[in-house]
C-alpha positions in Angstrom: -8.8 5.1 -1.8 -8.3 4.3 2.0 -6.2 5.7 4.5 -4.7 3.2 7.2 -4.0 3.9 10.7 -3.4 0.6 11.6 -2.0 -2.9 10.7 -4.1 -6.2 12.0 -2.4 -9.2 11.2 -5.0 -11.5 9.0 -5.4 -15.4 8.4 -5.3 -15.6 5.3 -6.3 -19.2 4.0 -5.1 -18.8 0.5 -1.4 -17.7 -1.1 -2.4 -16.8 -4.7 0.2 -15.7 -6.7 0.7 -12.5 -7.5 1.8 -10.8 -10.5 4.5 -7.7 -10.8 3.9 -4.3 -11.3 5.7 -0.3 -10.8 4.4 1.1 -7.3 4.6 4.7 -6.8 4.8 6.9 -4.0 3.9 10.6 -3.1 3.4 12.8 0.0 -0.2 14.2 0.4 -2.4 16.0 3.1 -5.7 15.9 4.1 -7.1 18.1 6.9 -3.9 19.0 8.2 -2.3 15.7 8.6 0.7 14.2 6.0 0.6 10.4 4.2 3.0 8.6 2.6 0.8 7.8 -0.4 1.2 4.6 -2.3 -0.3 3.7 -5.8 -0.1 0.7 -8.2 -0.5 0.2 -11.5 -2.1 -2.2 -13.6 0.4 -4.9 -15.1 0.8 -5.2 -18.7 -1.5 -7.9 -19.1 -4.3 -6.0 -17.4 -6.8 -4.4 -19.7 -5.3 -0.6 -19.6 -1.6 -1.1 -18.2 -0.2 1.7 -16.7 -3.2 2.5 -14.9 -3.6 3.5 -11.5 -5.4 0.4 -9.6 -5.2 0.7 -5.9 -4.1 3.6 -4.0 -3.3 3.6 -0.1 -2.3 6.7 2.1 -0.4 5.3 5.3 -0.4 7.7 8.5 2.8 8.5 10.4 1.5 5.7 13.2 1.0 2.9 10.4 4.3 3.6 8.9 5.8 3.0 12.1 4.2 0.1 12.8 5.0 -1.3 9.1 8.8 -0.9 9.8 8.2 -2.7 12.8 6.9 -5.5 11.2 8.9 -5.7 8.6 12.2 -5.5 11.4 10.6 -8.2 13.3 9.5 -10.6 10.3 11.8 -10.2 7.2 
């Protein structure tokens, strides 16, 4: 699991294509301080679908920055 604080923009060289999936959400604590906790699940051609694969908790500060990037670039 990670928790992000902050976005850095990355140069990413390759654009692999990415399959589709159900992403879930939840609001969790930790030492006094809330996330916005996001978790995918394996696709169904993965070896156990349905199972949780990457989780992410996002702190009030990276949440805000997200919607600013997502203003600015979509």
């Amino acid at each position: 699991m990670a928790i992000i604080r902050k976005f850095e923009e990355l140069d990413l060289k390759a654009n692999a294509r990415h399959t589709e999936t159900i992403g879930g959400y939840s609001i969790q604590g930790q030492d006094g301080e809330k996330f916005i906790q996001i978790n995918t699940v394996g696709s169904t051609d993965r070896m156990i679908p349905g199972k949780v694969s990457q989780t992410l908790r996002l702190t009030k500060e990276a949440i805000e920055q997200l919607a600013e990037l997502a203003k600015k670039h979509l």
